[in-house]
Biopython code that builds the backbone (N, CA, C, O; Angstrom):
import numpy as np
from Bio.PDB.StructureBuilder import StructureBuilder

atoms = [
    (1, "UNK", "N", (0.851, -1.170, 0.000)),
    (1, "UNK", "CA", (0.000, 0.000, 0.000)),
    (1, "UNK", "C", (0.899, 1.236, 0.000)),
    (1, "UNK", "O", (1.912, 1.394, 0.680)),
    (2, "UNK", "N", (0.360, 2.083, -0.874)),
    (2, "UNK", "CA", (1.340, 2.936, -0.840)),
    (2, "UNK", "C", (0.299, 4.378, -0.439)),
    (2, "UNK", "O", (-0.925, 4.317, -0.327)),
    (3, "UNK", "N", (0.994, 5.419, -0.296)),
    (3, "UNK", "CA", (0.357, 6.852, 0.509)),
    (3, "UNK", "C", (0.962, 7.843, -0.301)),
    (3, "UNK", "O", (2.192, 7.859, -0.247)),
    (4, "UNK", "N", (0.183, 9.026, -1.351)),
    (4, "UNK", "CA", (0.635, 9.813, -1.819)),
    (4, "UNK", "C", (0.628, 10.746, -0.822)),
    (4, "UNK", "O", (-0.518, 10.800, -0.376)),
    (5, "UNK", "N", (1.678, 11.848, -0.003)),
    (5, "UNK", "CA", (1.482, 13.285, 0.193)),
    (5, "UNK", "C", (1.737, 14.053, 0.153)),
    (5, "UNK", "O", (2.946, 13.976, -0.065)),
    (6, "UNK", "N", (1.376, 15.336, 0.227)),
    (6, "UNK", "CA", (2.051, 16.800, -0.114)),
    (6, "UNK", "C", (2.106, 17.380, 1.473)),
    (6, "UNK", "O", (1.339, 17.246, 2.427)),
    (7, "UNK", "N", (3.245, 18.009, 1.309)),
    (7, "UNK", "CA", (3.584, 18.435, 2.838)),
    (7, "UNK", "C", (3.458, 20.233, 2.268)),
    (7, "UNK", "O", (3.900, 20.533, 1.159)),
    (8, "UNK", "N", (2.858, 21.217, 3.119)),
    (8, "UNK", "CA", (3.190, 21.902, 2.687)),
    (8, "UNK", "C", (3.472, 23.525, 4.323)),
    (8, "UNK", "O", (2.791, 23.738, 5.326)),
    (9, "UNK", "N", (4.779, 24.264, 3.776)),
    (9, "UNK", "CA", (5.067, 24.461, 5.333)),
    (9, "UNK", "C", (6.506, 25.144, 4.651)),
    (9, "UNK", "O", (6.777, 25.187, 3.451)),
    (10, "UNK", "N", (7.244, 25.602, 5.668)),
    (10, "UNK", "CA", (8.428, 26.316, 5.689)),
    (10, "UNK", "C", (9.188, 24.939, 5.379)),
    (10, "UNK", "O", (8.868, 23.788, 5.672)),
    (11, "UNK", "N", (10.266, 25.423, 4.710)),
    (11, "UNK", "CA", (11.760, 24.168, 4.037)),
    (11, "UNK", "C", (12.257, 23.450, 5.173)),
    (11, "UNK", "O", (12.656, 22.290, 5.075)),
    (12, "UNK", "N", (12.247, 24.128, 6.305)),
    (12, "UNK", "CA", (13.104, 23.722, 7.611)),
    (12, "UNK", "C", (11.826, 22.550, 8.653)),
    (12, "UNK", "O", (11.926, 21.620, 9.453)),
    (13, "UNK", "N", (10.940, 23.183, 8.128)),
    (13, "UNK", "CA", (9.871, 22.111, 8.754)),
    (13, "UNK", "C", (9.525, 20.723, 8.398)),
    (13, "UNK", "O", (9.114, 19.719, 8.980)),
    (14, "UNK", "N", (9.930, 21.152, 6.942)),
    (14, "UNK", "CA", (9.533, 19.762, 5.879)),
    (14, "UNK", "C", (10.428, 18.852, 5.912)),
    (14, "UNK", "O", (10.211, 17.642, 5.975)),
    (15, "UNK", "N", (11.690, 19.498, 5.863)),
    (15, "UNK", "CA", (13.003, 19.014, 5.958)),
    (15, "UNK", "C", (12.495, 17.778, 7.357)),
    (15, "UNK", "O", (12.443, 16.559, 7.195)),
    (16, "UNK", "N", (12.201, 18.454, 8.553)),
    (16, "UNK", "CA", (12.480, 18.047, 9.843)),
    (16, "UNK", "C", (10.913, 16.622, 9.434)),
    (16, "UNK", "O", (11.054, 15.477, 9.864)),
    (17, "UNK", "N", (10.116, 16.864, 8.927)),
    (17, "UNK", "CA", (8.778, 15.906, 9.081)),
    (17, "UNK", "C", (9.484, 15.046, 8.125)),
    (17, "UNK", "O", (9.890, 14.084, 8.776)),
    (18, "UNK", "N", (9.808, 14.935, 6.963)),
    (18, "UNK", "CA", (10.641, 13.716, 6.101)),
    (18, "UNK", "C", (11.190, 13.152, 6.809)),
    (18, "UNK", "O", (10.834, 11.988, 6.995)),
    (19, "UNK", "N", (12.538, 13.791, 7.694)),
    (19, "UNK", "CA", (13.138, 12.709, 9.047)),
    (19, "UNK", "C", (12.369, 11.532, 9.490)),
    (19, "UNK", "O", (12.506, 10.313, 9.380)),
    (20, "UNK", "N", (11.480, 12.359, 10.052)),
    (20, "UNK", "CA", (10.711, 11.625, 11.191)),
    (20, "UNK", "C", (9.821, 10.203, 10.129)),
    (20, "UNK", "O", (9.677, 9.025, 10.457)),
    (21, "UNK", "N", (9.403, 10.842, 8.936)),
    (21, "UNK", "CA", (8.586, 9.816, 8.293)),
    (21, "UNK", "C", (9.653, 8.582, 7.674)),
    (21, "UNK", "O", (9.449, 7.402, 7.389)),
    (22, "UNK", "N", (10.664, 9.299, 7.625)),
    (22, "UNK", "CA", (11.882, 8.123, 6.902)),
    (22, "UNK", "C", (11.961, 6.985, 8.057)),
    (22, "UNK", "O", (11.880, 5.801, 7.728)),
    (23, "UNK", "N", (12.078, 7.258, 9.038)),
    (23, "UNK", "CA", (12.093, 6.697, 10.418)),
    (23, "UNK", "C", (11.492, 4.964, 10.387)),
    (23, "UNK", "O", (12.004, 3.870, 10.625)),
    (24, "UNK", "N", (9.871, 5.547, 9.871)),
    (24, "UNK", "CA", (9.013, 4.669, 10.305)),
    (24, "UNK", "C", (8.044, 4.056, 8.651)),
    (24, "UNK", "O", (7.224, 3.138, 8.627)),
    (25, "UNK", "N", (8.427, 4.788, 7.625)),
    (25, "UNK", "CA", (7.637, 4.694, 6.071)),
    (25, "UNK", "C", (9.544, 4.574, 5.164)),
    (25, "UNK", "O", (10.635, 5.079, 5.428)),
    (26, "UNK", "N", (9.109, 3.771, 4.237)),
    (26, "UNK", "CA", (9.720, 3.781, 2.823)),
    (26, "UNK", "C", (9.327, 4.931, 2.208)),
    (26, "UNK", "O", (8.113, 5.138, 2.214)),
    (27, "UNK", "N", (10.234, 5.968, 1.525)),
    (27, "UNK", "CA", (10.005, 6.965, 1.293)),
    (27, "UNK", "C", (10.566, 7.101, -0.463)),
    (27, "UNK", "O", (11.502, 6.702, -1.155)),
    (28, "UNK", "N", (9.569, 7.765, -0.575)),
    (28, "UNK", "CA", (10.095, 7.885, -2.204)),
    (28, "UNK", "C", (9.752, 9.298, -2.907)),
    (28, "UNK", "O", (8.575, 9.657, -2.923)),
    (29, "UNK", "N", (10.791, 10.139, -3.514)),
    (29, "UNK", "CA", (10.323, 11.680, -3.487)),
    (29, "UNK", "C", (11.227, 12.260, -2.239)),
    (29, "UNK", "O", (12.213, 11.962, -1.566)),
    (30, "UNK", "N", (10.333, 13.185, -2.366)),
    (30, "UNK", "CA", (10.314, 13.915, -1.290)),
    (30, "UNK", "C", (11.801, 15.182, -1.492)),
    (30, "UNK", "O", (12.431, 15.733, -0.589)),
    (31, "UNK", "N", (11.923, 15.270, -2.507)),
    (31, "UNK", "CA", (13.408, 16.071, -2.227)),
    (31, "UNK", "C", (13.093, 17.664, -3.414)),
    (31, "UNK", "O", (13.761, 18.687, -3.265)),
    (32, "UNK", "N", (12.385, 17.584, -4.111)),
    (32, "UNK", "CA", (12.282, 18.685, -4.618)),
    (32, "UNK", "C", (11.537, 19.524, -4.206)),
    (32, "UNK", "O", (10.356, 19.194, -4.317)),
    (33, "UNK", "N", (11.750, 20.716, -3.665)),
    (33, "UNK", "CA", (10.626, 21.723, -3.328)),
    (33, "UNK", "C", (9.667, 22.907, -4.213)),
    (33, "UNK", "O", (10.339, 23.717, -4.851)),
    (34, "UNK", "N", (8.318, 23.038, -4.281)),
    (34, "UNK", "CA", (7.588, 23.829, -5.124)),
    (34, "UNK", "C", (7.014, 25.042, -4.430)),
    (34, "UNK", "O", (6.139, 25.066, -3.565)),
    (35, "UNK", "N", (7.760, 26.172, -5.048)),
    (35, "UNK", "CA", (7.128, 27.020, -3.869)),
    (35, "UNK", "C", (5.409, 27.486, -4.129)),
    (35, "UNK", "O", (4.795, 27.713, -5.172)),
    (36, "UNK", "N", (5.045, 27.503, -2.898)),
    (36, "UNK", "CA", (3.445, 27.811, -2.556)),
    (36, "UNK", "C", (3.205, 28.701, -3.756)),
    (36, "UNK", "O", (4.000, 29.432, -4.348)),
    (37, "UNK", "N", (1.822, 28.449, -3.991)),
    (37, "UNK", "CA", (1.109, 29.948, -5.089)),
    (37, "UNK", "C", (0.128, 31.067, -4.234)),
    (37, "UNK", "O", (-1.080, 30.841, -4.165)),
    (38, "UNK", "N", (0.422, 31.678, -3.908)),
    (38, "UNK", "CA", (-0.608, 32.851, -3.092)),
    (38, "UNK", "C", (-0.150, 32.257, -1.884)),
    (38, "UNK", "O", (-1.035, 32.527, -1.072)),
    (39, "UNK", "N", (0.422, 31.832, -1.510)),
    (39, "UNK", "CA", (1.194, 31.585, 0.165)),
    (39, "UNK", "C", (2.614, 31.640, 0.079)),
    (39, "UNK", "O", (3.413, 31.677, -0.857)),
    (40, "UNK", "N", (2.725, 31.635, 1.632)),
    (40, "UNK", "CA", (3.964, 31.449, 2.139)),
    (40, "UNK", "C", (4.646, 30.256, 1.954)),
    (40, "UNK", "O", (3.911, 29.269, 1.952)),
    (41, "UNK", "N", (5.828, 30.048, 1.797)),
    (41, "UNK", "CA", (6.699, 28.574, 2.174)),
    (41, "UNK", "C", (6.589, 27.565, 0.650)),
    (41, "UNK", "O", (6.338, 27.835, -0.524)),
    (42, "UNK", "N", (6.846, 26.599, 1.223)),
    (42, "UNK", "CA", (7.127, 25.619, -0.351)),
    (42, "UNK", "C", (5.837, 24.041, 0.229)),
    (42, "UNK", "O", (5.351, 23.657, 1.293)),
    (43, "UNK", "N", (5.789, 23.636, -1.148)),
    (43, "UNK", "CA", (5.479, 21.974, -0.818)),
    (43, "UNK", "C", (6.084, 21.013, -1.810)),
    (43, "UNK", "O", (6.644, 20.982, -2.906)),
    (44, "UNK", "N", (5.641, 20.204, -0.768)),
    (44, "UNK", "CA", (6.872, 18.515, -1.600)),
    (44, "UNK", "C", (5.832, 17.835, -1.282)),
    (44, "UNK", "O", (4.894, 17.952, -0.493)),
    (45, "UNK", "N", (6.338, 16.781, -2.390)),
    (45, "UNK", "CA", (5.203, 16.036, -2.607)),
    (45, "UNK", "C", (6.327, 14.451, -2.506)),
    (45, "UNK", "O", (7.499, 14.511, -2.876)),
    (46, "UNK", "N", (5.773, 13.287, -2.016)),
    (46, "UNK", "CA", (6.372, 12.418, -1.794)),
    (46, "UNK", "C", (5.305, 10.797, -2.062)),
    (46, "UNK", "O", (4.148, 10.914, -2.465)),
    (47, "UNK", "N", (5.760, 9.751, -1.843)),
    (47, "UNK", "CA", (5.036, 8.994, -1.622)),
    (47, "UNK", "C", (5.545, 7.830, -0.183)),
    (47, "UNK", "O", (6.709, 7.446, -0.071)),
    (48, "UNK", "N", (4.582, 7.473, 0.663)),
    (48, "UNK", "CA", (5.248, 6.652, 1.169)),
    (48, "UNK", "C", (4.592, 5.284, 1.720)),
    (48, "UNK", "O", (3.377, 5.100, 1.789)),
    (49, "UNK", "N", (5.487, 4.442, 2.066)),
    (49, "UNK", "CA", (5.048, 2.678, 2.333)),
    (49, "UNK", "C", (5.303, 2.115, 4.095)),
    (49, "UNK", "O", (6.363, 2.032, 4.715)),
    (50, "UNK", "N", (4.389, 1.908, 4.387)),
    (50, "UNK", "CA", (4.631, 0.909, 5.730)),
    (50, "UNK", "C", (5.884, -0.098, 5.590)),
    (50, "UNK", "O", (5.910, -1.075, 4.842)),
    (51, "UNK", "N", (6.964, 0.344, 6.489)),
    (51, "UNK", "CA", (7.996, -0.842, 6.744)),
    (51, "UNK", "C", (7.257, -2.146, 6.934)),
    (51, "UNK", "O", (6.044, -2.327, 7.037)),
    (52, "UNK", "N", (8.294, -3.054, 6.958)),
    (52, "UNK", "CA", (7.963, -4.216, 7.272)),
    (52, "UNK", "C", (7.488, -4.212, 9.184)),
    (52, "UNK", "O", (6.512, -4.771, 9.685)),
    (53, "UNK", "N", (8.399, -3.512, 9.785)),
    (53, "UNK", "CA", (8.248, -3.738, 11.203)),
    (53, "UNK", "C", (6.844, -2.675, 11.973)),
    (53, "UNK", "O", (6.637, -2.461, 13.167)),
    (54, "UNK", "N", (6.251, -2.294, 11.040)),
    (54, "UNK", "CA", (4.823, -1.693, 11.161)),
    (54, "UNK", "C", (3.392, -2.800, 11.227)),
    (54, "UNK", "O", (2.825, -3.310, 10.261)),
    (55, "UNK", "N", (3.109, -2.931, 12.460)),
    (55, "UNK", "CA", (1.929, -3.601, 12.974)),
    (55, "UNK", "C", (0.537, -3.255, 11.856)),
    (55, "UNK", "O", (-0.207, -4.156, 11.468)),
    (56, "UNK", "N", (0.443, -2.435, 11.628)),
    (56, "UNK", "CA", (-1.041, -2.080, 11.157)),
    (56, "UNK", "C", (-2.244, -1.529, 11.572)),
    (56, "UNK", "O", (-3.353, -1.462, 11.043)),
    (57, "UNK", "N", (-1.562, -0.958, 13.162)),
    (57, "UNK", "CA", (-2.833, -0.675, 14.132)),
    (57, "UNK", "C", (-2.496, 0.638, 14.800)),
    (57, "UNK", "O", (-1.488, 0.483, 15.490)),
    (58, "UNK", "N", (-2.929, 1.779, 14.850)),
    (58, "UNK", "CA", (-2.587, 3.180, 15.214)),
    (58, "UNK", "C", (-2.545, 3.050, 16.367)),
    (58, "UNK", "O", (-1.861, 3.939, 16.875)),
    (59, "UNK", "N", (-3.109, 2.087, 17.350)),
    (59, "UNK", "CA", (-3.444, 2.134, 18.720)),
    (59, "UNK", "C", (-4.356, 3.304, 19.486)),
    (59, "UNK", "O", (-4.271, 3.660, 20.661)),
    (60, "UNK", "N", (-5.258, 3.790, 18.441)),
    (60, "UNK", "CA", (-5.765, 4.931, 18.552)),
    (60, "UNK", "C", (-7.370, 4.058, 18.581)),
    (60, "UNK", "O", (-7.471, 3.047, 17.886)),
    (61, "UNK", "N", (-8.554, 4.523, 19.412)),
    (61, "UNK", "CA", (-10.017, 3.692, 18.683)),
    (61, "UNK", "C", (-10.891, 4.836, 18.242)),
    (61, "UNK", "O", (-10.763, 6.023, 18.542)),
    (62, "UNK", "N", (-11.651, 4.366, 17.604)),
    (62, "UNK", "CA", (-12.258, 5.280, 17.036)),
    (62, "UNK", "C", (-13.489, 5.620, 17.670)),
    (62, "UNK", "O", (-14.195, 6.515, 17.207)),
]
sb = StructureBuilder()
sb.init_structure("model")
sb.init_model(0)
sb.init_chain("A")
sb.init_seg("    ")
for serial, (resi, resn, name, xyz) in enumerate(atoms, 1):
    if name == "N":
        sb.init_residue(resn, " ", resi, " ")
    sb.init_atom(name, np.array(xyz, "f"), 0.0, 1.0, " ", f" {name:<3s}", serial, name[0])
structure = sb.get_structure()
């Protein structure tokens, strides 16, 4: 399963949320930045995949 997203936010923020998603998702993208139209800051657009060592369960209920 894969997850298209667009992050969109200051360079230094995006920079810092890719980290964190590389962490825990297969990451693919994610390195070119587009700056905003009528806003502030840039967005990237990426795609990403559940590792293998990802359960499947947010631990969150609904």
């Amino acid at each position: 399963m894969t997850v298209k997203v667009r992050l969109s936010g200051e360079p230094e923020h995006i920079t810092a949320v890719i980290a964190v998603l590389r962490e825990t998702f297969e990451t693919a993208g994610g390195d070119r930045a587009y700056p905003n139209r009528g806003a502030f800051g840039v967005r990237v657009y990426l795609e990403i995949r559940p590792t293998s060592n990802i359960t499947g369960t947010t631990g969150r209920k609904s």
